[in-house]
N, C-alpha and C positions, 0 to 999 in steps of 0.2 A: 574382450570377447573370448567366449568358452574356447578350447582348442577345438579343429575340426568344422567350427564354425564358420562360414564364410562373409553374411550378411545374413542380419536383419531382416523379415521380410515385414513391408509396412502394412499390409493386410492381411488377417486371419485368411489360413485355408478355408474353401468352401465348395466344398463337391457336388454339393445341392443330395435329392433324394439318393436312395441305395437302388440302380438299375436291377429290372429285375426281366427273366426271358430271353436270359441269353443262352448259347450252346453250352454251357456248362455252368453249373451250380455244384457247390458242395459245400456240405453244412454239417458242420464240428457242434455239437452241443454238450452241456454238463452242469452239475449243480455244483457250487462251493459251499461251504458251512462259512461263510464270512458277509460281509455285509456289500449292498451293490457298491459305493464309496469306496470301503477296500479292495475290491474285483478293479473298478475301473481305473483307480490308484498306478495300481499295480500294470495292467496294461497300459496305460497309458503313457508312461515309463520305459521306453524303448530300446531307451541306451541302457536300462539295468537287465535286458532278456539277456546278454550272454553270461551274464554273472549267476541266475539261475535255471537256464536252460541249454546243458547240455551241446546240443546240436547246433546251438549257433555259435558261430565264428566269430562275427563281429557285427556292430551297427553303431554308423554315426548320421548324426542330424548335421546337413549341411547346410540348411537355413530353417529359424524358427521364426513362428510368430510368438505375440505376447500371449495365447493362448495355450500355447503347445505343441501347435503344431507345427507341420514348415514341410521341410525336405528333407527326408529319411532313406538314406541305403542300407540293405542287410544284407546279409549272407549265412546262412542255414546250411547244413548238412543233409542230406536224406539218407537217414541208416539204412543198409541192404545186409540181410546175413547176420541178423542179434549187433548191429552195429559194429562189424567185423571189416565190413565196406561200406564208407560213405561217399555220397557222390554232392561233391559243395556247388551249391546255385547261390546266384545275386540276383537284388532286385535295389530299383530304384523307385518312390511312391512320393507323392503327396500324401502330406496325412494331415486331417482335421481332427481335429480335440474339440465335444460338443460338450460341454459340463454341463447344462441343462438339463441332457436328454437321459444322461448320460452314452455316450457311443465314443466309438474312436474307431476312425472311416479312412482307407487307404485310397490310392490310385495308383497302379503301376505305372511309370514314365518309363523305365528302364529295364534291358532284361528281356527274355523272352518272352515272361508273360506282361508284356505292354500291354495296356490297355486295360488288365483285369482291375474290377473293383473289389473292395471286402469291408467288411462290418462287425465291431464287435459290439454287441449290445447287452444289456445286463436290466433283468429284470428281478424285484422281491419276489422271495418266497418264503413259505416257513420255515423258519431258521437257518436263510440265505440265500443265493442269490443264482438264478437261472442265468447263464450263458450262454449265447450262440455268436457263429463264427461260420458268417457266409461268405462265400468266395463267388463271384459272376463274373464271366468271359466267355468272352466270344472265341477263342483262341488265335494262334499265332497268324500272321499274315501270308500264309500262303495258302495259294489258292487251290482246292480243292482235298486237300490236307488240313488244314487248321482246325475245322472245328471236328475229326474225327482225333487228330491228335489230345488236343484237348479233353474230351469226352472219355478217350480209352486209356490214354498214358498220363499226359500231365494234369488233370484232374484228380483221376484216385490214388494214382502213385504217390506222385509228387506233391502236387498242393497238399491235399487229405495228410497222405503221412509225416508233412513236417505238420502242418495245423493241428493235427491232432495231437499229436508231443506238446505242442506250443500251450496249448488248451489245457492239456493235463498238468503240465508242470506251472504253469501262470497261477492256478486252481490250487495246484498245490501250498505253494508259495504264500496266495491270501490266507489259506487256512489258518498258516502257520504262524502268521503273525496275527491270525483273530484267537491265537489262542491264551 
């Protein structure tokens, strides 16, 4: 067994559809010059984001299935101040790997934002490939605060400004080996 690895999981993740209407949405999108195959490749590859992304710290897969996915924890940075001050968040998810559809689908378990779901999907275009990258939550469980927190701070702040790093340099990245 891989290091970091705990078990095996005997059945594919499966989160069913992408929840949609909850108090917060944010939606990262971009074109790559690479193919949908190389886009989804490359995210889908989780354990290689800190290798070319900056802001992340670390991620390990703590159980897989045979498809890919399993149980994945990360931890991100959120640059403040030209990346002068970071403020490092975890998260613990579910994640499915759809090779079909292609998507690769989260569920937070762990972490503040529990409960949130996210999407990354990849569609053709001319010469490459459309991206987006939804984020849906309800926010944190406290009552009467949750979904304003959510909506004003960890929404635009926080999710948006790491995803949107995440986004660009993933993008990045395919290009570079479609070249």
């Amino acid at each position: 067994m891989a290091q970091g690895i705990t078990a095996p999981l005997v059945r594919p993740v499966s989160l069913g559809p992408m929840p949609t209407g909850r108090r917060m949405t944010t939606l990262d999108e971009g074109f790559a010059r690479t193919t949908v195959r190389t886009m989804f490749d490359i995210v889908r590859a989780v354990e290689d984001w800190p290798a070319h992304l900056p802001h992340y710290r670390w991620v390990r897969m703590t159980e897989r299935d045979r498809l890919g996915g399993g149980v994945v924890e990360m931890s991100a940075n959120r640059p403040f101040a030209r990346g002068v001050v970071n403020w490092p968040t975890f998260w613990r998810s579910m994640m499915e790997v759809d090779h079909a559809r292609p998507s690769v689908r989260f569920r937070h378990i762990g972490g503040v934002t529990t409960g949130m779901d996210v999407e990354w999907s990849f569609e053709p275009g001319d010469a490459g490939t459309y991206v987006t990258l939804v984020h849906e939550w309800d926010g944190p469980r406290v009552p009467g605060l949750g979904g304003f927190a959510a909506k004003a701070v960890i929404g635009p702040v926080f999710v948006h400004g790491i995803a949107s790093l995440t986004l660009a340099g993933l993008m990045r990245v395919a290009e570079e080996r479609s070249r």
